[in-house]
C-alpha positions in Angstrom: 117.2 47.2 -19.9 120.0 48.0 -22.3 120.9 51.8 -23.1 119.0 52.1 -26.6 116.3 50.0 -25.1 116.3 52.7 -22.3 116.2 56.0 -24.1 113.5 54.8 -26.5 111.0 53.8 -23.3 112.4 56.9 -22.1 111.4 59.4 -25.0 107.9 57.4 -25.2 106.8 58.9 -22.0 108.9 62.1 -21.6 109.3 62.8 -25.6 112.6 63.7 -27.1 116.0 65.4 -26.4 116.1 63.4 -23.1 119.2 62.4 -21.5 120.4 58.7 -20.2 118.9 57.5 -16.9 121.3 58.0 -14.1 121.3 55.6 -10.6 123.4 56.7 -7.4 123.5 55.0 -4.2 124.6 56.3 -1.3 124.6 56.3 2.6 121.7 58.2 4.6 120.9 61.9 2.7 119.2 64.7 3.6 117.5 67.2 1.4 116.5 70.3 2.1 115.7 73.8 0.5 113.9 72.0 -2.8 113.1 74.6 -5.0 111.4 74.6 -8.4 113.5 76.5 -11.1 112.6 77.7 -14.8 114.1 76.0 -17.5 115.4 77.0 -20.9 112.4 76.3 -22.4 108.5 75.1 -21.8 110.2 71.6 -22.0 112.8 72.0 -18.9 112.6 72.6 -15.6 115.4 72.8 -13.1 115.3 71.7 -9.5 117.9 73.0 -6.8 118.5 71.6 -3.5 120.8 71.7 -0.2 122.1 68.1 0.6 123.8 66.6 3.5 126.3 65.1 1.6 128.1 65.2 -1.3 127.7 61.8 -3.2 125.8 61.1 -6.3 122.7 62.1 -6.2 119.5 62.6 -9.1 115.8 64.0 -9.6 113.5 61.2 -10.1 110.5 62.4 -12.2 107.3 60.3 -13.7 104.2 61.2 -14.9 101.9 61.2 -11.8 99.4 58.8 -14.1 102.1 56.2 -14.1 102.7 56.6 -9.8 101.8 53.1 -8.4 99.9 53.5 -5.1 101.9 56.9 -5.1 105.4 55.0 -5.8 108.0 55.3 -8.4 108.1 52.5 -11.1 109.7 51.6 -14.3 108.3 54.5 -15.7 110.4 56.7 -13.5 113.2 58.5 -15.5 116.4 59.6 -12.9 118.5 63.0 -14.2 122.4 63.1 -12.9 122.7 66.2 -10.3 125.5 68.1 -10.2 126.6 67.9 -6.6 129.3 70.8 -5.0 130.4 72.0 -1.4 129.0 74.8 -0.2 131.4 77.9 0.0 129.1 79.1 3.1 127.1 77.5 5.7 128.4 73.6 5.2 126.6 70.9 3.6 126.7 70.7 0.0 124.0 71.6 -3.0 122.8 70.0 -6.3 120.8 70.8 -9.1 119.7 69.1 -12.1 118.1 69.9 -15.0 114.7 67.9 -16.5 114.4 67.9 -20.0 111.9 66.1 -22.4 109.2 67.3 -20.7 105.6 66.9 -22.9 102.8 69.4 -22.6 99.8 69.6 -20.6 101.0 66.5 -18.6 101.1 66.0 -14.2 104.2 65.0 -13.4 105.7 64.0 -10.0 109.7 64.0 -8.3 111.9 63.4 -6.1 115.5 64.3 -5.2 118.5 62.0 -3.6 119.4 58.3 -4.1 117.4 55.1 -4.0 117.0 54.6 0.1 117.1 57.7 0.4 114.5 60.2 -1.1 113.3 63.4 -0.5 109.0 63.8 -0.2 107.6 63.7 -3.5 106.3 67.2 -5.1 104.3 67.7 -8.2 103.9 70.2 -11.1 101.9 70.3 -14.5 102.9 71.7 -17.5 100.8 73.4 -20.0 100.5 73.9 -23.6 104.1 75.2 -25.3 102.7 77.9 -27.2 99.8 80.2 -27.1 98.3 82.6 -24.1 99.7 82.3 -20.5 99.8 84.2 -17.6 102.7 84.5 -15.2 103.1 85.9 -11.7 106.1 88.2 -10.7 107.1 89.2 -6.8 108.4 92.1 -5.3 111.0 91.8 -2.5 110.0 88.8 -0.2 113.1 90.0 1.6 112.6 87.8 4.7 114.1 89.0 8.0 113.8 92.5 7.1 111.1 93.3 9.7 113.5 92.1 12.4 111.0 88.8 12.8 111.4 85.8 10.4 108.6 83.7 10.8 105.8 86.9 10.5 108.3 87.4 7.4 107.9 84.0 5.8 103.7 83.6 7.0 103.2 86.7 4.9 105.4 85.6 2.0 103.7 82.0 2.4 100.1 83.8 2.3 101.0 85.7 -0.7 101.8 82.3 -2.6 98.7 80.9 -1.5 96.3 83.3 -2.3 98.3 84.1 -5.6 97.7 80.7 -7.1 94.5 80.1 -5.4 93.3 82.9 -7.7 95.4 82.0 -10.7 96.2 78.1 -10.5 97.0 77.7 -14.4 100.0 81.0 -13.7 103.0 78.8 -15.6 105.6 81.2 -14.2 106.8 82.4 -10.7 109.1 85.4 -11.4 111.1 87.0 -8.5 112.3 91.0 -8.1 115.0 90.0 -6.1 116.0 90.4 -2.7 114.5 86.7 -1.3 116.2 87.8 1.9 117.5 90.3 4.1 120.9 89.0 4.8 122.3 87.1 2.0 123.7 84.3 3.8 121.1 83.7 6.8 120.0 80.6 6.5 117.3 80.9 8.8 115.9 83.3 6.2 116.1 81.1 3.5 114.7 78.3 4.9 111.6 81.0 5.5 111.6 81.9 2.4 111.6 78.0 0.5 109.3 76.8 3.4 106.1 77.0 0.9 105.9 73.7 -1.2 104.3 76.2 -4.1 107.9 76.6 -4.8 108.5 73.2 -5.4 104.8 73.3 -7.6 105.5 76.2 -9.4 108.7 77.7 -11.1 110.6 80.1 -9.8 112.8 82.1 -11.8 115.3 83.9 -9.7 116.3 87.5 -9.5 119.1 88.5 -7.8 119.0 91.8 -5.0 121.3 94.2 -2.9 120.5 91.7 -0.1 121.1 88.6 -2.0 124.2 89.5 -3.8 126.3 89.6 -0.6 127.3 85.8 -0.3 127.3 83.0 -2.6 123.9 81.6 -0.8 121.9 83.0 -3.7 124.2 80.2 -6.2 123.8 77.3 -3.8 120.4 77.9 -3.7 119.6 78.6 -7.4 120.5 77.2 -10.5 119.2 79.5 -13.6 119.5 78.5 -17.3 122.2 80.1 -19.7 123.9 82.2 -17.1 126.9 83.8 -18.0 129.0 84.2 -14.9 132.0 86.4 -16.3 133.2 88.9 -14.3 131.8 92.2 -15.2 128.1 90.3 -13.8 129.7 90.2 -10.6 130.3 93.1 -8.2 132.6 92.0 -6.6 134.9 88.4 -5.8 133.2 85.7 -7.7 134.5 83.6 -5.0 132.4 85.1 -2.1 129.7 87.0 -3.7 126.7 85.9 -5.8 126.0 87.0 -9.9 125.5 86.6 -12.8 123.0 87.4 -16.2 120.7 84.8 -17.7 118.0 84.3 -20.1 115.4 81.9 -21.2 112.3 81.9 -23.5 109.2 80.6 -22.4 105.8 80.2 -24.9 107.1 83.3 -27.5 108.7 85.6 -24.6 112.1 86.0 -24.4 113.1 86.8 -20.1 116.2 88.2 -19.7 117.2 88.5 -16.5 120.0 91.0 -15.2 122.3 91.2 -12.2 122.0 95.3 -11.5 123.9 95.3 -8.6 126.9 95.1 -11.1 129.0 97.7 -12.8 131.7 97.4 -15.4 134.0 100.4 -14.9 130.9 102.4 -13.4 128.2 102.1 -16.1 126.0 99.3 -16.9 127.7 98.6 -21.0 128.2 95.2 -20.1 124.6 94.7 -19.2 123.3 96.8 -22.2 126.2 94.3 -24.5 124.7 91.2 -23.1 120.8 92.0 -23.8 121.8 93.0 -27.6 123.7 89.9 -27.7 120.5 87.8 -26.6 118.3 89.8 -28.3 119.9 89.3 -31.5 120.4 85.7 -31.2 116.8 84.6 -30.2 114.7 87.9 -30.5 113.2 86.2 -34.0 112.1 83.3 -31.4 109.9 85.6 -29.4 107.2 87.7 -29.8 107.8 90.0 -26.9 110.8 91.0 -24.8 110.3 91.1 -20.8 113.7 92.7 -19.1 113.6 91.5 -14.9 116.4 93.4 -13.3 116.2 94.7 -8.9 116.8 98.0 -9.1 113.8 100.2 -10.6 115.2 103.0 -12.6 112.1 104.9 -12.2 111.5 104.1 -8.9 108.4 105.9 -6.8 109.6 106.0 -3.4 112.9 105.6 -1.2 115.4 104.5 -3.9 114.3 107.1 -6.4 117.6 109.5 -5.9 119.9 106.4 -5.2 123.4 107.6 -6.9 123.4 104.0 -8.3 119.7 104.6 -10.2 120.5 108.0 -11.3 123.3 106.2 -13.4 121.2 103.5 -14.5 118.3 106.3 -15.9 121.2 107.4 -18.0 122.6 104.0 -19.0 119.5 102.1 -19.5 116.4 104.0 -21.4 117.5 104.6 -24.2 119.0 100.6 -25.5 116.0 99.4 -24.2 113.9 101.3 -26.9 116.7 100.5 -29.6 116.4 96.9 -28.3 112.5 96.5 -29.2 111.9 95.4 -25.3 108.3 95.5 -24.1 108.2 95.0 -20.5 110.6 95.6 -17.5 109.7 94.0 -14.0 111.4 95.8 -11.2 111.8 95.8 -7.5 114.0 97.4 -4.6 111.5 100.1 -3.8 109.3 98.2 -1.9 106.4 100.0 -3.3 104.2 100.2 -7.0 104.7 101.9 -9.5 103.9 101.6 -13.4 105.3 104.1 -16.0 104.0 106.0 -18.8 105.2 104.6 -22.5 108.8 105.8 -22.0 111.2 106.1 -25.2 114.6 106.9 -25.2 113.9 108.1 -21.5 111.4 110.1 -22.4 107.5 110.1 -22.2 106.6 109.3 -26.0 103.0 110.3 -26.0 102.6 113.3 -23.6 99.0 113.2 -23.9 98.7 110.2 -22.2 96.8 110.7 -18.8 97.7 109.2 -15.4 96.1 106.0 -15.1 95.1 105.0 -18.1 93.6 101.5 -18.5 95.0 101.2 -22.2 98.0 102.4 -23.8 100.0 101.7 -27.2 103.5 101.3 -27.5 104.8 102.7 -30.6 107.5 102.1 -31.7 110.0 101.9 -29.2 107.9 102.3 -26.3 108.6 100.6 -23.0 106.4 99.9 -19.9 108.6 99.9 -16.6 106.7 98.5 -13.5 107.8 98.3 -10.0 106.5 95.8 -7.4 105.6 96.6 -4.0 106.5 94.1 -1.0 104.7 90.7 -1.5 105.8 89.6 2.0 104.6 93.0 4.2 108.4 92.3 5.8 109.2 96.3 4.6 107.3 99.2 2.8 108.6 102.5 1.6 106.3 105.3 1.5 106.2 107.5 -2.0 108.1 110.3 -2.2 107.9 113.6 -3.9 109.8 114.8 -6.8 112.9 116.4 -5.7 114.6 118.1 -8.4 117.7 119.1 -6.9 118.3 115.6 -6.1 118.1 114.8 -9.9 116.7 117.4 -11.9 115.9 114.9 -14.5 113.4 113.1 -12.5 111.4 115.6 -11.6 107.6 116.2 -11.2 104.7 114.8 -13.8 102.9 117.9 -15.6 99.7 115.8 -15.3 99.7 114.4 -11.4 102.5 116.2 -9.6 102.7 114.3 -6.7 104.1 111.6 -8.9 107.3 111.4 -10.6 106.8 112.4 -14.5 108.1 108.7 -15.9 104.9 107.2 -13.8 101.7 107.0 -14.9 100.6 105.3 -11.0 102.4 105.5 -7.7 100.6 103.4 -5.1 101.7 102.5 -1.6 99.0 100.8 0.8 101.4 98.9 3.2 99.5 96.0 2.2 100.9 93.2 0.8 100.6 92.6 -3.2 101.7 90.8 -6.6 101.7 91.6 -10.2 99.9 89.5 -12.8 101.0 89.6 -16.4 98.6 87.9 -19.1 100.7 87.4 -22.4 98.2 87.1 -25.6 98.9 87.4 -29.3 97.8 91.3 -29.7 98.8 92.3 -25.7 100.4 92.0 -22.6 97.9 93.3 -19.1 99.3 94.3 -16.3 97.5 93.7 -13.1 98.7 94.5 -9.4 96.8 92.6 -7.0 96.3 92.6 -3.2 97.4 89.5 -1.5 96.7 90.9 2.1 94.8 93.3 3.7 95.8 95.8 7.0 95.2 92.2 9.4 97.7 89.6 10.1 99.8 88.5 8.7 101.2 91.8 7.9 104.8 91.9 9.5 105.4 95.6 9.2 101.6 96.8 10.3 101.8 94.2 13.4 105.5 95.0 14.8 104.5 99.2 13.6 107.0 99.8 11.5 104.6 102.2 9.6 102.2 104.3 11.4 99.0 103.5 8.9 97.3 100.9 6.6 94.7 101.4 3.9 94.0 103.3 0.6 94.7 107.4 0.7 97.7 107.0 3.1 95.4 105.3 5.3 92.4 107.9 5.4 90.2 104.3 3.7 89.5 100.7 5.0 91.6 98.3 3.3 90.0 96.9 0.0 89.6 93.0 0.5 92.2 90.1 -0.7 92.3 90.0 -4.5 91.1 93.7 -5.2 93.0 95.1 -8.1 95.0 98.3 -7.7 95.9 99.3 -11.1 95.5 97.3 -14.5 96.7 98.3 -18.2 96.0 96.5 -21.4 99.2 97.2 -23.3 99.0 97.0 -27.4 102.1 95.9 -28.7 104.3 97.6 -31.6 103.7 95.8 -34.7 105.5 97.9 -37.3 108.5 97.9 -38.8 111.0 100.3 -37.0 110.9 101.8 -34.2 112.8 105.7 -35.1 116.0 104.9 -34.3 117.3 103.0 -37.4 116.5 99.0 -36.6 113.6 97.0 -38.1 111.6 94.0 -37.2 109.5 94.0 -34.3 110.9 90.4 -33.4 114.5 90.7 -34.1 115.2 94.5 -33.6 118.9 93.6 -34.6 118.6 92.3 -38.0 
């Protein structure tokens, strides 16, 4: 088939903005550590792999309709993969990006060179605008426990009974900290071992415990990352990075490396979201932040040094930004805040637990995810004022820290769903396990009790949900601190 011939059969199945089919042949390859990645938009997706050697290499993707006795035909369309040595651990890994992907359409791949193919996953994409509902993951962090495989069965459960219960989610969005030691492979082959990675994508946040190696690269690709130095805390060379961003069905994601400092504050992080925000914020309806570190966190972290300087560095632009949502992790417990503006509580009427809540304008919901492997848990703490006399106690409940409307720590494993609609966004943390196996920090006792009320209740079953908020969006013009337009804050 000639070229034009090609991309015209091509853009009939896979519609347009497709690139030229690629073919590699090489000797004997072996892929391994396929993961599923988000693209830049509904259309993409990017897949990310470890590979025995360093040759040519490309995804192979049909429409599962067009599969032949479960083979690869004409109909198959092959994307280039950009192949490089790894800096750690040998071997080599690739990635490539899909693009001209068509709504509500099956679609099957593969990775490596004709001979010499990798099994053959599947995904399914959905419609490119309207409602959706996406899952996001607190701290797998596999190895922490001290025993990898109870690590990975918990993490693996999590993603089963996740998408059991929600099989149309069209997102899989990390907290960070995939692992305990950033460049274990052991751990990271725990970690990718579910093929719901490969079925679903994963959009990558980096943690404390991933940023230590360049691991996290090899094994993630992610969509218009900026790599520059002040993302990086430390030698590009050896340690992992980065910022990125990407909209998906009228939410901009922008997704922050907050283990990195420029000069000790967190301007080029604030720089880089304004940037975004004022180049695609018109595109999107609402404006999720994913970032490790919770700034209001609700149990160990909560005093950290480095989160005392991002309460000071961080509130505040997010309100003048217009953002909605921000996903956290690193505590290893959950949390959900009041409507916080400027760092403040902007409606101090509002009660603990409430199952609605407006924004206003610039109002910000901060979440924290608890463990959704049961590899580690970190009790709640109490206020301690002369640790930060700023985050101190909530005149309403407290026990709790005054930026959070719940504090909830079961030492059961759980995951946040987040339902995007045209007039709100709900918040739902869910159990994925109970106090039983597989539990990794119950079974090896790393905590001396399992249940609701610090343990005092039997565990509520699989699925239960522990808190839920049906958030009403701003849709005003302003937001009190001199910027209009709810979409594009900036203007």
């Amino acid at each position: 088939m000639g070229a034009t011939a090609a991309v015209m059969g091509l853009t009939a199945v896979f519609g347009s903005g497709l690139a030229t089919a690629a073919h590699a042949d090489a000797g004997s390859t072996t892929a391994t550590g396929i993961i599923l990645g988000v693209g830049a938009t509904e259309s993409q997706r990017v897949v990310s792999w470890y590979s025995s050697v360093g040759t040519a290499q490309v995804v192979q993707i049909t429409p599962t309709s067009k599969l032949v006795k479960g083979q690869f035909d004409k109909h198959a369309v092959s994307f280039p993969a950009t192949v490089a040595a790894n800096s750690v651990n040998g071997g080599y890994n690739a990635h490539a990006t899909i693009d001209g992907l068509k709504k509500n359409t099956s679609y099957s791949y593969r990775v490596g060179t004709e001979g010499n193919w990798s099994p053959t996953y599947s995904f399914k994409t959905q419609d490119f605008k309207g409602n959706f509902d996406f899952l996001f993951f607190g701290d797998p962090q596999i190895g922490s426990s001290g025993d990898v495989a109870k690590d990975g069965a918990g993490w693996a459960d999590t993603l089963n009974v996740s998408l059991a219960a929600n099989p149309k989610a069209e997102l899989l969005v990390s907290g960070g900290d995939q692992v305990e030691t950033a460049n274990t492979e052991t751990q990271w082959n725990a970690f990718l071992a579910s093929d719901k990675l490969r079925q679903y994508p994963w959009a990558a946040t980096i943690g404390n415990h991933d940023v230590g190696g360049k691991a996290y690269e090899q094994h993630f690709w992610t969509p218009n990352t900026d790599r520059s130095a002040p993302f990086y805390n430390g030698d590009a060379t050896i340690r992992s990075g980065g910022d990125y961003w990407y909209i998906y069905k009228g939410v901009l994601f922008i997704d922050l490396n907050s283990n990195a400092y420029a000069t000790g504050a967190d301007a080029a992080h604030i720089s880089y979201i304004t940037n975004v925000v004022k180049a695609h914020g018109n595109d999107a309806k609402y404006t999720v932040l994913v970032y490790h570190h919770s700034i209001y966190s609700p149990a160990d972290h909560a005093n950290d040094t480095d989160n005392k300087q991002r309460r000071q560095d961080f509130p505040t632009a997010f309100s003048n930004l217009g953002v909605d949502l921000v996903l956290q992790g690193h505590d290893h417990s959950y949390s959900r805040s009041y409507v916080i503006k400027n760092g403040q509580k902007a409606n101090k009427s509002e009660q603990p637990g409430a199952a609605q809540v407006a924004q206003g304008p610039g109002g910000v919901i901060y979440v924290t995810a608890n463990s959704a492997s049961g590899s580690k848990y970190y009790d709640l703490t109490a206020p301690d004022t002369t640790q930060d006399p700023n985050y101190g106690p909530d005149p309403l409940n407290p026990n709790s820290h005054w930026a959070n409307s719940v504090e909830n720590q079961e030492h059961v494993r759980t995951y946040v769903k987040v339902q995007v609609r045209d007039n709100k966004l709900v918040v739902e943390n869910i159990r994925s396990g109970t106090c039983v196996t597989p539990n990794a920090a119950v079974e090896l006792g790393k905590v001396p009790w399992c249940g609701p009320d610090s343990g005092a209740s039997a565990a509520k079953p699989v699925g239960s949900t522990v808190d839920k908020v049906v958030i009403r969006p701003y849709g005003g013009k302003g937001n009190g601190n001199g910027l209009v337009g709810k979409a594009g804050w900036l203007q």
